[in-house]
C-alpha positions as CSV (number, residue, x, y, z in Angstrom):
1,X,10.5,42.3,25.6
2,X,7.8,43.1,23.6
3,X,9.7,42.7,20.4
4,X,10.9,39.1,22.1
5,X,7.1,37.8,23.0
6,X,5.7,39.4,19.4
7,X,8.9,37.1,17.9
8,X,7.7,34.2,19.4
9,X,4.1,34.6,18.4
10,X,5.3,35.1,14.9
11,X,7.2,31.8,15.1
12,X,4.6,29.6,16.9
13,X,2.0,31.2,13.7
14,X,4.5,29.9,11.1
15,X,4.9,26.6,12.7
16,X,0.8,26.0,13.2
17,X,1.0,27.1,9.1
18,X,3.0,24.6,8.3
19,X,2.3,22.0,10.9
20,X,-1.5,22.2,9.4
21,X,-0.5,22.3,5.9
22,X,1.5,19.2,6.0
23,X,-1.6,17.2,8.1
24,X,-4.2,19.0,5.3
25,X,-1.4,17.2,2.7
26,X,-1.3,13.6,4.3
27,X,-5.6,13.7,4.8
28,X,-5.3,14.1,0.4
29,X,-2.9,11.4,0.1
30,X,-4.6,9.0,2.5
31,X,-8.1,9.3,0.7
32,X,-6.7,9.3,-2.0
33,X,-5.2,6.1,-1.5
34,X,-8.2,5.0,-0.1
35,X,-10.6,5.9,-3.4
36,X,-7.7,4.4,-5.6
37,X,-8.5,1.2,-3.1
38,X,-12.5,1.9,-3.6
39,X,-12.9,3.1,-7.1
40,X,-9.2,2.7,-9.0
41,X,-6.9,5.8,-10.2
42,X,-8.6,6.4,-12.8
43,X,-12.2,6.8,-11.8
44,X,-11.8,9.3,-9.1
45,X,-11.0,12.7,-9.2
46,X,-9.9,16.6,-7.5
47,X,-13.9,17.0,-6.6
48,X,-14.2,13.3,-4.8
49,X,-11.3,14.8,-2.6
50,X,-12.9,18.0,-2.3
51,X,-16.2,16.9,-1.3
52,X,-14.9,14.2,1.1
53,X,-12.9,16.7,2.9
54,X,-14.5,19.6,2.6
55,X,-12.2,21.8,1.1
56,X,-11.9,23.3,-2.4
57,X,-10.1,22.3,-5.1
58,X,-8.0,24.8,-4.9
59,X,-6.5,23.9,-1.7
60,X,-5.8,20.4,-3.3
61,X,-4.2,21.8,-6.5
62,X,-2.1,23.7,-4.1
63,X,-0.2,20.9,-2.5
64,X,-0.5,18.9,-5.9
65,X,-1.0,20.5,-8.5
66,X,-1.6,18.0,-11.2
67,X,-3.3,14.4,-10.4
68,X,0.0,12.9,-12.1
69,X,1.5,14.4,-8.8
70,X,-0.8,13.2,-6.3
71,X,-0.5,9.2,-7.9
72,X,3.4,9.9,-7.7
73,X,2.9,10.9,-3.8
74,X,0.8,8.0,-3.3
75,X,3.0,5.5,-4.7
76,X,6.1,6.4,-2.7
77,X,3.3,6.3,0.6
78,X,2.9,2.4,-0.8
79,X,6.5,2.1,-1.3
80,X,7.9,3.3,2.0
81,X,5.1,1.0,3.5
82,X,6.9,-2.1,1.4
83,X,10.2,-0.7,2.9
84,X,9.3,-1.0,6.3
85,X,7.3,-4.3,6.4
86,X,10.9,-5.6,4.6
87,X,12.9,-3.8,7.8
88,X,10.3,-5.6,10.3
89,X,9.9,-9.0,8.4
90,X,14.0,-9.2,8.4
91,X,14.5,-8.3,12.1
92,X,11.6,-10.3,13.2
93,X,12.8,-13.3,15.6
94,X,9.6,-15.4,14.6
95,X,10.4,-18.7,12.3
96,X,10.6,-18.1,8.7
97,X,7.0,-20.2,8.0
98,X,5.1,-17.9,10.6
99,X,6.7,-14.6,9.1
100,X,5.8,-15.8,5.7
101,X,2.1,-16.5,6.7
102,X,1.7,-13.1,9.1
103,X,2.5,-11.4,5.7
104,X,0.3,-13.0,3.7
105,X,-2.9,-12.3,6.3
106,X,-1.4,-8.9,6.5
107,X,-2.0,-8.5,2.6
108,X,-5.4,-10.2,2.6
109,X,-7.0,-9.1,6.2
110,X,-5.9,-4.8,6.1
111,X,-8.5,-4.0,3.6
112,X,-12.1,-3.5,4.0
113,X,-14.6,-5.7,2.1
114,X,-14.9,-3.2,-0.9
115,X,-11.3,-2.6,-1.2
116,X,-8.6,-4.3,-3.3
117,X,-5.2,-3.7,-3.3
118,X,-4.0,-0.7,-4.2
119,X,-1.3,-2.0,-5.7
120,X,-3.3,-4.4,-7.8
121,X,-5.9,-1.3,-8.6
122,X,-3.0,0.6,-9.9
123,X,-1.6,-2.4,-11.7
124,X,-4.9,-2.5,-13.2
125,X,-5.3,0.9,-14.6
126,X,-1.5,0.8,-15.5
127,X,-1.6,1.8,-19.0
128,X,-4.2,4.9,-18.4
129,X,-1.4,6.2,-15.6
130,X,0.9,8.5,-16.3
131,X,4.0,7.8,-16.9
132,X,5.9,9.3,-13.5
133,X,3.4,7.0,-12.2
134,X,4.0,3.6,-13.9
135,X,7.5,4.3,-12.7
136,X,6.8,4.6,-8.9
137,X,4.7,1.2,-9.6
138,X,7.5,-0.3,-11.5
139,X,9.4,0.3,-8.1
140,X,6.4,-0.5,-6.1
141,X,5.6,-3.4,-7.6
142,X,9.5,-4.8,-8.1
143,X,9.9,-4.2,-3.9
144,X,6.8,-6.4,-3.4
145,X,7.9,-9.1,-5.1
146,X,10.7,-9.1,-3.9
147,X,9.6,-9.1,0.2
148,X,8.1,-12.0,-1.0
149,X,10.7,-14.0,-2.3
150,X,12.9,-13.2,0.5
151,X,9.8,-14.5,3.0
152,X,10.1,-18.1,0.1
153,X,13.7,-18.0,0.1
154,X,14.3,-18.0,3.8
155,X,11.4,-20.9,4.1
156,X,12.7,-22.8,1.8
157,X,15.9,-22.9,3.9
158,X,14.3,-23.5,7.0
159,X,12.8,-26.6,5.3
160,X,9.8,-25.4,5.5
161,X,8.3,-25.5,1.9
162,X,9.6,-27.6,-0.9
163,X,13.1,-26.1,-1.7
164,X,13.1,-27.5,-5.3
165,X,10.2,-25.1,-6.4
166,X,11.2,-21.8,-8.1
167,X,11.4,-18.8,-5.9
168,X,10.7,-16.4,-8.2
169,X,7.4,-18.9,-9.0
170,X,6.4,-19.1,-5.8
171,X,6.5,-15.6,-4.8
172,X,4.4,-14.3,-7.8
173,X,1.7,-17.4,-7.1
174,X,1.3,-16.5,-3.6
175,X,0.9,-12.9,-4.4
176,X,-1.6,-13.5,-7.1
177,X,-3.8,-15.8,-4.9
178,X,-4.3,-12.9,-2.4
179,X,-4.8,-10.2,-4.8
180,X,-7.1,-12.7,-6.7
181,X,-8.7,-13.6,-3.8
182,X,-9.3,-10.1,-2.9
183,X,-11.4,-9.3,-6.2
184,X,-13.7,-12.1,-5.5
185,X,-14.4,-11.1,-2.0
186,X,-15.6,-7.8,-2.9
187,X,-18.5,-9.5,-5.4
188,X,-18.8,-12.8,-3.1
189,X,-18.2,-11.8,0.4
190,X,-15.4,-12.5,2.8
191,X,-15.8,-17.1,3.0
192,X,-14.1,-16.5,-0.7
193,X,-10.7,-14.5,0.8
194,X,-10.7,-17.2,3.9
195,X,-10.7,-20.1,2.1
196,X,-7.6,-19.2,0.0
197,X,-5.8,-17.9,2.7
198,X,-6.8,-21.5,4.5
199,X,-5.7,-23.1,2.0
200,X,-2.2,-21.1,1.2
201,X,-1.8,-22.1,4.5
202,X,-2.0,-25.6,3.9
203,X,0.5,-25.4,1.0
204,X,3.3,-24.1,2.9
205,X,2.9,-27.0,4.9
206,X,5.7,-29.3,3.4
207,X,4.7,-33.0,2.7
C-alpha cells in the first residue's frame, strides 16, 4: 500500500513537472509574440523575456534554445491561429458580405494601440530573420492570403462585390489597407484605423 500511494505521488509530481513546464513554454511564446507585436523580431531579445517574466535566461534557453527556435514556435502559434479562423469562417452560417467584414475588424480591432500585426512586423524584418523563420512566414503569410480570397471569392458569388475584379487583387488590397492602417494608428491614434475600416466597408458595398 505504501509502495501504491508513494507510486501515485511520484506520478502526480511528474505530471505537475510537466504540466508547469509546458504553461512556463506557452507564457515565452505569448510575450514573445506580443514584443514581436510591440517592438518587431528583431529588436527584442532572451533578457526582455527574462525580465518580463521573471525568470532566467536559462530557463528560456531551456525550452528554446536558440531565438531562430522561438520565431519558428511563434510562427506556427500565428499559423494554427489562420487555420482555425479558416475552419470557423467556412462553417460559419452568416452571409458571405458579413463574414468577409467580421474578418476584416477582427484583423484591425484585436491589437492594442501600439501594436501592429505580427505578421506584418515579421514581414517587415523578413530579411534579418532566419531562414527556418522566413519559411514559417512563407506559410504564414501564403494561408492569409489565402482566407482572404476565399472570404472575396465567396462574395463575389453572392453578388456582393463586383465579380469582375481580380480576386487575388482584391484580397492583397484589403489586407494592405488594415495592415496599413494599423501603422498609422500607432503614430496617429485610433480615428486613422476607423476610418479605413469605415470606408472598406463602404467598398464592399456593390454599386
Amino acid at each position: 500500500m505504501i509502495l501504491t500511494l508513494a507510486f501515485h505521488i511520484d506520478t502526480y509530481l511528474l505530471v505537475s513537472y510537466y504540466r508547469s513546464m509546458e504553461n512556463r513554454k506557452k507564457q515565452i511564446v505569448d510575450l514573445a509574440l506580443k514584443l514581436i507585436q510591440q517592438k518587431g523580431f528583431v529588436a527584442f531579445s532572451y533578457d526582455d523575456i527574462s525580465k518580463q517574466l521573471g525568470v532566467t535566461k536559462a530557463s528560456i534557453h531551456y525550452h528554446f534554445e536558440k531565438k531562430e527556435d522561438l520565431g519558428v514556435a511563434v510562427t506556427e502559434r500565428i499559423l494554427l491561429k489562420l487555420q482555425e479562423s479558416l475552419t470557423l469562417i467556412k462553417n460559419s452560417p452568416a452571409p458571405a458580405e458579413e463574414k468577409l467584414k467580421q474578418f476584416i475588424e477582427q484583423q484591425a480591432q484585436r491589437f492594442e494601440c501600439i501594436e501592429i500585426c505580427p505578421i506584418s512586423s515579421l514581414q517587415t524584418d523578413y530579411e534579418s530573420l532566419p531562414t527556418a523563420v522566413q519559411e514559417k512566414l512563407k506559410e504564414v503569410s501564403r494561408l492569409e492570403l489565402r482566407v482572404m480570397k476565399e472570404l472575396v471569392a465567396e462574395a463575389q458569388a453572392a453578388n456582393v462585390i463586383n465579380s469582375s475584379d481580380d480576386v487575388n487583387q482584391v484580397a492583397a488590397t484589403l489586407l494592405s489597407s488594415v495592415k496599413g492602417a494599423l501603422l498609422y494608428r500607432r503614430v496617429l491614434g485610433d480615428n486613422v484605423l476607423a476610418e479605413v475600416v469605415n470606408q472598406l466597408n463602404r467598398f464592399l458595398r456593390k454599386p
